[in-house]
N, C-alpha and C positions, 0 to 999 in steps of 0.2 A: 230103454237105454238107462245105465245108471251111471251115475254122479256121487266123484269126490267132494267132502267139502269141508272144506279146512275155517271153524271157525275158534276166532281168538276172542277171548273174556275177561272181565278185568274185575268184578262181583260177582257173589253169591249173588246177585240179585240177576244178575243176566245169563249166571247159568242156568238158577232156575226158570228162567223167560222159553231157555235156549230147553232146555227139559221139557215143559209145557206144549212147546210148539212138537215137539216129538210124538210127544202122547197123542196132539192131534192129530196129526196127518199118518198115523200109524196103522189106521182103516183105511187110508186115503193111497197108501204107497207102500211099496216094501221099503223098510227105516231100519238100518243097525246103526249100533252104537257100538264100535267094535271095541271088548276088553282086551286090555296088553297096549302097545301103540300102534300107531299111524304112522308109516311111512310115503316120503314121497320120493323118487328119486329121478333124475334125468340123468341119461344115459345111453351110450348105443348100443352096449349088452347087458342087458338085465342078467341075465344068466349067469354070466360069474358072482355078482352079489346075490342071485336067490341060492345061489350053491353054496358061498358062504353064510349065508344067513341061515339054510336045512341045516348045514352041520353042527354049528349054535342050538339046535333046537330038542326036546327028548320027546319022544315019542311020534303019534303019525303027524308030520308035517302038514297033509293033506287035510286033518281036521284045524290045525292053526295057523293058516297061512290060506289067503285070498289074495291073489293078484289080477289086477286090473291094468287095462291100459288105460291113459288119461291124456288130455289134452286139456287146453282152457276153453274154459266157454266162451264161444266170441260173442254171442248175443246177449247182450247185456240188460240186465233189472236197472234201468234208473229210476231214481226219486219222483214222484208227482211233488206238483207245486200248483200252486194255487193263491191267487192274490184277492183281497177284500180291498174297496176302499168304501171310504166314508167322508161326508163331509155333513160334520155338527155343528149345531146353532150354540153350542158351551164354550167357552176360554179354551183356552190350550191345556193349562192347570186344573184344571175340571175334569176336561176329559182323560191328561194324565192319571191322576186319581182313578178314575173308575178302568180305566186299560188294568192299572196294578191292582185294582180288586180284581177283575175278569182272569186275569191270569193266575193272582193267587188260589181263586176257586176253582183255575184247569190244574193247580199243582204244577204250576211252570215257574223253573227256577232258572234266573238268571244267570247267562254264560258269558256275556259281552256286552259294553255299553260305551256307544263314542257320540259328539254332540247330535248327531242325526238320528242315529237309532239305536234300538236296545232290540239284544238274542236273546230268547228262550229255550230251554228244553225241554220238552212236554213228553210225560209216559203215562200213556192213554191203554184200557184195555185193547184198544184196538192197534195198537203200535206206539213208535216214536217219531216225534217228529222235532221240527225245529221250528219258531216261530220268530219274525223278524218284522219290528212294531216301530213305524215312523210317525210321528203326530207334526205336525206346523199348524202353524196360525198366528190371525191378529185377531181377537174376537171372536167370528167362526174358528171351529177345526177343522182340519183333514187327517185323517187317520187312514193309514195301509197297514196291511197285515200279510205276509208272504208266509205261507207255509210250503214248511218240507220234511217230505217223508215218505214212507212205503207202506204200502195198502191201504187200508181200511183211515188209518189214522187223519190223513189228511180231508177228506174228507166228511169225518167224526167232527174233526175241532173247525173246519172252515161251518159247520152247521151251527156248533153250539156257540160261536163266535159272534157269526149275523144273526141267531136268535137276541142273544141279550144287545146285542148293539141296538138292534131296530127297538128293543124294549128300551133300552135309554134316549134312545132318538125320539120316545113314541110315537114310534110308527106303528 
């Protein structure tokens, strides 16, 4: 069975993401990138617009024109999530501190920040994800870390996360 898929872009940096993942799976799946455009339409007769759309056209239609039936996909890709917590024998202010080294060294830039907690966005070889970083304390800390994302990525950064923690905890 094949699938439309209408994806919308907003950089050079995510079309070539969107580029990339094409090349992969291009052994993996039959992959066009169809040149000219993409239509989508609903409707109860197609047939009067593909009849107006051949007559717009020069040459054999048959080589420039692919039509599909489509529907939505009802089963849906949600996000994996994944939570960490931690509780450190360091200040709050301490382990503040090393959270913003650990995430400047994941290359996560912040999106959001209200008294409770501060968003990341993290672009990892392995995806994107979003990172959601709460600390409290009076002397010890607690630290939670909520990731979200699709595939590989959450995963990736929930690894490389409780690595350096446990190494700051020395554990």
């Amino acid at each position: 069975m094949g699938y439309i898929i209408f994806v919308g872009y907003e950089t050079d940096a995510e079309r070539k993401r969107i580029d990339y993942l094409l090349d992969k799976w291009s052994g993996k799946a039959v992959i066009k990138k169809p040149r000219g455009t993409v239509i989508y339409i609903e409707t109860k007769n197609p047939t009067e617009f593909l009849e107006e759309l051949f007559s717009k056209l020069e040459g054999n239609v048959d080589e420039k024109v692919e039509v599909y039936k489509a529907e939505p996909l009802r089963e849906g890709v949600e996000a994996r999530k994944k939570r960490l917590d931690y509780t450190l024998p360091e200040e709050k202010r301490i382990v503040e501190r090393f959270v913003g080294y650990l995430l400047s060294k994941l290359n996560a830039s912040l999106t959001s920040s209200d008294a409770v907690a501060r968003i990341y966005n993290v672009y990892t070889r392995k995806g994107r994800a979003t990172i959601k970083v709460i600390i409290s304390g009076n002397g010890k800390s607690h630290v939670t870390f909520e990731i979200e994302g699709f595939g590989e990525a959450v995963d990736f950064l929930a690894d490389r996360i409780d690595e350096e923690l446990k190494i700051f905890a020395g554990d």
